[in-house]
C-alpha positions, 0 to 999 in steps of 0.5 A: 930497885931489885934487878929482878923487879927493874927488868919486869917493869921497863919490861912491861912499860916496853911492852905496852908504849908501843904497837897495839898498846899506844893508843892506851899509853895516849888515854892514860897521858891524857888522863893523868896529866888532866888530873895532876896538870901538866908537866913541863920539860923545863920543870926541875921535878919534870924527870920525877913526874914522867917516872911517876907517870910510868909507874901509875901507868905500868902499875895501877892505871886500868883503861877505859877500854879494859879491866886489868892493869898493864902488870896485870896484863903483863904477868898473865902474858909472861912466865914470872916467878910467883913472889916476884909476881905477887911484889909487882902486883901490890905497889903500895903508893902513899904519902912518906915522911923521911925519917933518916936512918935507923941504928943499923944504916937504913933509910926509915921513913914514915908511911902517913896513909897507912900510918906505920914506919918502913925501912928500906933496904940497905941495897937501895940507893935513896933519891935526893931527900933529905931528914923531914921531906914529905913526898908522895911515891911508891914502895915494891916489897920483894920478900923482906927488901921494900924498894922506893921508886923513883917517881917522886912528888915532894911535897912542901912542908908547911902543910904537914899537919893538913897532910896528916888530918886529911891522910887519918880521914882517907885511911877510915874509909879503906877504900884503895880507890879514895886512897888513888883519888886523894893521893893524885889530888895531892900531887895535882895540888903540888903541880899547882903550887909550883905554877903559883909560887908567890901563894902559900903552900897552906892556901892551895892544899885544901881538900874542903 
């Protein structure tokens, strides 16, 4: 990630894990991990689920008790430059193909909600994915640069083509709320796939 937008966001995520704000870091664990099922520190994707979890919560979760995100919160308490603020403030969180790279070096991958290719920036250092993996993450544009986050949710491949159907139906209903609901649904399933190992993957990702 840009340094710029590194230093805000473990900023933030300081911030607001602790005094006043634990108790709300307490409300979004136990919604979170309710919702996408639990995480085992014995897992091998355990490091990559508590990134996501921070990023849903510094970036996108709102508290039953207030209105605003924590960045939001954040950037209205914090002197941030307006492009950097504007980055922060609209993470786009989707369900990504690797591509592999393009003609000039750069990490391409394919945006299945949106439907559109994005090239990383050349400066990125690329998590461990190889051409073909479908996980669900984030990216943060700052200028022309778009960063991948590193909580990432791998996703098994044989359920591509469910995947793509249910991405085209969500995407019609522009609606960011559905696009969260069904974006965190995938990730539950992928937490219920590992439980059940021995059951097809085609089985579990069932979205009827």
């Amino acid at each position: 990630m840009n340094e710029l937008l590194k230093e805000n966001f473990e900023k933030a995520l300081s911030i607001y894990t602790t005094g006043v704000h634990y108790e709300t870091l307490l409300e979004a664990k136990k919604e979170y991990f309710e919702i996408t099922g639990q995480a085992n520190d014995d897992d091998d994707d355990f490091e990559a689920r508590m990134n996501s979890f921070n990023e849903w919560y510094v970036l996108q979760f709102i508290s039953k008790r207030g209105t605003r995100t924590v960045i939001s919160d954040y950037l209205m308490n914090n002197q941030v430059d307006d492009n950097l603020a504007r980055s922060l403030s609209s993470v786009n969180y989707s369900i990504f193909e690797y591509v592999g790279k393009s003609f000039r070096g750069a990490d391409v991958l394919f945006d299945m909600l949106h439907d559109k290719k994005i090239k990383l920036t050349k400066a990125a250092s690329l998590p461990s994915i190889i051409k073909d993996d479908i996980f669900v993450g984030r990216i943060i544009t700052y200028g022309d640069d778009h960063y991948l986050l590193t909580g990432l949710c791998v996703i098994p491949k044989d359920v591509r083509a469910i995947l793509k159907k249910e991405c085209k139906r969500v995407r019609k209903l522009k609606n960011p709320n559905e696009e969260l609901k069904f974006l965190l649904k995938v990730e539950s399933f992928k937490t219920k796939w590992i439980r059940y190992g021995h059951v097809d993957a085609t089985k579990i990702f069932k979205f009827d």
